[in-house]
VOBAMAR-108195 format. One line per field, with one value per residue (C-alpha): x, y, z. Coordinates in steps of 0.02 Angstrom, whole numbers. Example, Ala and Ser with C-alpha at 12.3 -4.5 7.8 and 13.67 -1.06 7.14 Angstrom:
2
c1 = 615 | 684
c2 = -225 | -53
c3 = 390 | 357
This chain:
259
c1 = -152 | -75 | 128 | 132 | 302 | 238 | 339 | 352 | 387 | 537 | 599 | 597 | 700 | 851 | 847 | 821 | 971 | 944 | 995 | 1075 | 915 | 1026 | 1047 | 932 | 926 | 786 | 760 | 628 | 519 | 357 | 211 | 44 | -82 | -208 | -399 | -513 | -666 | -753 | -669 | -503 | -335 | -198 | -26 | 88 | 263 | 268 | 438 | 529 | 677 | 827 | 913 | 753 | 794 | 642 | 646 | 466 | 408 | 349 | 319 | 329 | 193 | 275 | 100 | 93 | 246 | 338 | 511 | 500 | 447 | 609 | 708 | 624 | 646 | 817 | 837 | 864 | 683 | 598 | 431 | 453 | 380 | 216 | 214 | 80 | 157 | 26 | -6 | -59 | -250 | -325 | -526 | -516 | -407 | -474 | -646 | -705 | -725 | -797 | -732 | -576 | -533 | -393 | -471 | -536 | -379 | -285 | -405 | -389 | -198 | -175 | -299 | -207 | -41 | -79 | -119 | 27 | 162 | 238 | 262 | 135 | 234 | 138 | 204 | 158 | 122 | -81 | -144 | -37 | 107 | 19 | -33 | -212 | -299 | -221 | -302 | -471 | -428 | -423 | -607 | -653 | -609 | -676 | -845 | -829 | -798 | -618 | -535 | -439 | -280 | -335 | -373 | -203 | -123 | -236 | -179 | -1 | 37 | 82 | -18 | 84 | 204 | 249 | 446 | 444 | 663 | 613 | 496 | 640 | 763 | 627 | 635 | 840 | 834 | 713 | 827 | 680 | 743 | 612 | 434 | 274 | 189 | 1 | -57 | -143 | -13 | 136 | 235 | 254 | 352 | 419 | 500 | 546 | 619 | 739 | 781 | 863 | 716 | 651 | 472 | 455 | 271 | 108 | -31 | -186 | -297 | -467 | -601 | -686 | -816 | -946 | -1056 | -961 | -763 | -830 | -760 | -596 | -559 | -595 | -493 | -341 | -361 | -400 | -235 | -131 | -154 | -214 | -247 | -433 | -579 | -713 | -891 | -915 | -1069 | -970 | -817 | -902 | -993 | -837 | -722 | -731 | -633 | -716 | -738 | -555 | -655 | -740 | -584 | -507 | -660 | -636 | -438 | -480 | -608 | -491 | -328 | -460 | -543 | -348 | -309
c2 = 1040 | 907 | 916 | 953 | 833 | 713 | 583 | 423 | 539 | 614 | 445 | 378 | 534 | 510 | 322 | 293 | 384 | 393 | 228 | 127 | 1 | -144 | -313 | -445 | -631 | -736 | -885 | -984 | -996 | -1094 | -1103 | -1063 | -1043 | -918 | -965 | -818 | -775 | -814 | -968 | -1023 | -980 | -854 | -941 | -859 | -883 | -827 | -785 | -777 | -675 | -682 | -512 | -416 | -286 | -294 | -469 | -499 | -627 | -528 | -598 | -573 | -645 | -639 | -643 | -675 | -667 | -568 | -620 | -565 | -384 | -394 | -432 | -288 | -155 | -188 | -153 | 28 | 86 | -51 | -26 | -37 | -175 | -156 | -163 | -137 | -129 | -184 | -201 | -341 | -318 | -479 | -402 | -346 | -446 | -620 | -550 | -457 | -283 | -138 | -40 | -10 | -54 | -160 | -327 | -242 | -187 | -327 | -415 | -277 | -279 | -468 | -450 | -303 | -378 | -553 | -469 | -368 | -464 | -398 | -423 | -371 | -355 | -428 | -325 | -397 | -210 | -231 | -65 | 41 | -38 | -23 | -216 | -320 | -270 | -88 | -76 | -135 | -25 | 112 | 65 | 79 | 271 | 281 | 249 | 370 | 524 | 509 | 486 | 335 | 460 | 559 | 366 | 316 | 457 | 448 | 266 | 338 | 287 | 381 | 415 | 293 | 184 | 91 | 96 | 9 | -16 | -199 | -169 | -78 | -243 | -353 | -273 | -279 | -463 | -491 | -374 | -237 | -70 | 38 | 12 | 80 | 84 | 28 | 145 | 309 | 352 | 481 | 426 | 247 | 313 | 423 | 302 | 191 | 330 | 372 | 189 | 182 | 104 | 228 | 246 | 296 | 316 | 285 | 215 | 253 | 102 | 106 | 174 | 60 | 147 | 67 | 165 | 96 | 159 | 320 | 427 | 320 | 361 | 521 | 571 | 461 | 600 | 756 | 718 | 609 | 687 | 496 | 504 | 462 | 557 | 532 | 594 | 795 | 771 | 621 | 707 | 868 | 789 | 728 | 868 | 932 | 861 | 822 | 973 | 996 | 942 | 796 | 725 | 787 | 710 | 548 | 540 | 582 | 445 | 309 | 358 | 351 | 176 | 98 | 192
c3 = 745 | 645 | 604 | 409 | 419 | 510 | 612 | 515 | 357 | 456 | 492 | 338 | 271 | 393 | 364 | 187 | 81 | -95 | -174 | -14 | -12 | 60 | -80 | -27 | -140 | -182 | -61 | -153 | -307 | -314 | -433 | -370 | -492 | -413 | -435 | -555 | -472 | -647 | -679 | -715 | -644 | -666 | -679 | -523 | -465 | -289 | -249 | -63 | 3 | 94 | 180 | 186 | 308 | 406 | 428 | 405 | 284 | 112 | -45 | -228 | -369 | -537 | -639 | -833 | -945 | -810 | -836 | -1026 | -953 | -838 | -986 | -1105 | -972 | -961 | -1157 | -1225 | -1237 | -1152 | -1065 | -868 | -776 | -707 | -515 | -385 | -191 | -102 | 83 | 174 | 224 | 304 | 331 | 157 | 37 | 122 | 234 | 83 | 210 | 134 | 252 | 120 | -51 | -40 | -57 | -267 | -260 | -267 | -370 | -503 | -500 | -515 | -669 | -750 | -710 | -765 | -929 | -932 | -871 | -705 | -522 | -363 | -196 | -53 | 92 | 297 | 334 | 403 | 453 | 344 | 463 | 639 | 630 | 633 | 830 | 799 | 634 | 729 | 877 | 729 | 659 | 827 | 831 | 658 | 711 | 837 | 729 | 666 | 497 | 473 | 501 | 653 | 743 | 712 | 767 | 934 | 966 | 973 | 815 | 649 | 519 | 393 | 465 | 283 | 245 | 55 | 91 | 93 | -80 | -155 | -91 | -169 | -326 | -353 | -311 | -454 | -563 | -585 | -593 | -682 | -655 | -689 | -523 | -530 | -367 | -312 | -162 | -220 | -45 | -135 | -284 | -197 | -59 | -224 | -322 | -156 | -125 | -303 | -399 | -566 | -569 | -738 | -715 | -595 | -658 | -550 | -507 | -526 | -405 | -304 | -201 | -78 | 66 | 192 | 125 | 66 | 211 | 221 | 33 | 49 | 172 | 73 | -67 | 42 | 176 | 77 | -90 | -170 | -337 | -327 | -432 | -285 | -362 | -306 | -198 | -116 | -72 | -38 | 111 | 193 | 152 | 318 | 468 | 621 | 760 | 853 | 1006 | 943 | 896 | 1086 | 1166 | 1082 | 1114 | 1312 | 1308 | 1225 | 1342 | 1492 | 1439 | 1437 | 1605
């Protein structure tokens, strides 16, 4: 049986005090006007940083007037900033893989923000923080029976391995302080909200459904409580988890093939 508080979740509550999100500084601006799939380009300033505390190289697109939304937020009143966080996914934000929705996801948040005015985090975290031949090590397990949980957790890894301390250092350097988070995961704002940074609201993205990410979204809103409005008959069929000993038989079977 799974741990309710589950192991990356514990360490991210003795690490990450409320509001001590060590200051990082930007390193570099450039302009990189990002090509529309119907034509056209949105105008981008992809942004670099020094003092990240994970070291790895994330990055920041300010998209449409998004310094003028810094600026209003700050005032009494002001609107947040829209912000999506979102993680690095190389077989669906550059392969096109229908195995997830990241790569809509991203397109949909660069359109929305673009409109809006705001800032998209582009965090190196593939595999919800496991990395690129875990994540396919994962699918592996997937099409063996498991959720996209149970095979990380069967690989030795956690469920969610994200810490957003570097999103949250990201954010201070560009002088964002309230947001209005475009995502369907509580465990971002919340990690934000700790780290110092007010979410003064989440706005859900949209669905984007195919056959093949059907059982992966699913189990995003029945474990991690994603805010996702999956179709009844959809979600009904892959309520269930898989048989405790499927899932054993197919752990067993891994461990053995590494042995």
């Amino acid at each position: 049986m799974m741990d309710p508080v589950r192991s990356a979740d514990r360490r991210r509550i003795g690490t990450q005090r409320p509001g001590t999100a060590p200051r990082a500084v930007v390193r570099r601006q450039v302009a990189v006007p990002l090509r529309r799939p119907e034509g056209g380009t949105w105008p981008s300033d992809v942004v670099s940083f020094d003092g990240l505390v994970d070291g790895r190289e994330h990055l920041a697109l300010g998209l449409g007037d998004w310094r003028g939304s810094v600026e209003r937020a700050a005032e009494p009143g002001g609107a947040p900033v829209l912000v999506r966080l979102h993680s690095e996914c190389l077989t669906g934000d550059v392969f096109g893989s229908e195995r997830c929705d990241c790569g809509p996801q991203f397109r949909e948040a660069v359109t929305r923000i673009s409109a809006a005015g705001g800032v998209l985090l582009y965090l190196r975290q593939e595999g919800r923080g496991i990395g690129l031949y875990a994540k396919l090590d994962a699918y592996a397990l997937q099409d063996r029976g498991l959720d996209t949980y149970q095979a990380n957790l069967a690989l030795g890894r956690d469920e969610d391995e994200r810490d957003y301390t570097a999103a949250a250092q990201m954010l201070g350097a560009l002088s964002v302080r309230r947001v209005a988070l475009l995502s369907n995961n509580p465990d971002k704002a919340e990690q934000l909200a700790r780290l110092g940074i007010e979410v003064a609201e989440r706005v859900p993205t949209a669905l984007h459904l195919s056959a093949a990410n059907v059982r992966y979204l699913s189990a995003k809103a029945r474990h991690r409580s994603h805010t996702l409005r999956l179709p009844e008959d959809r979600a009904a069929m892959e309520r269930a988890d898989p048989e405790p000993q499927a899932v054993d038989r197919v752990v067993t079977d891994e461990v053995s093939g590494r042995s």
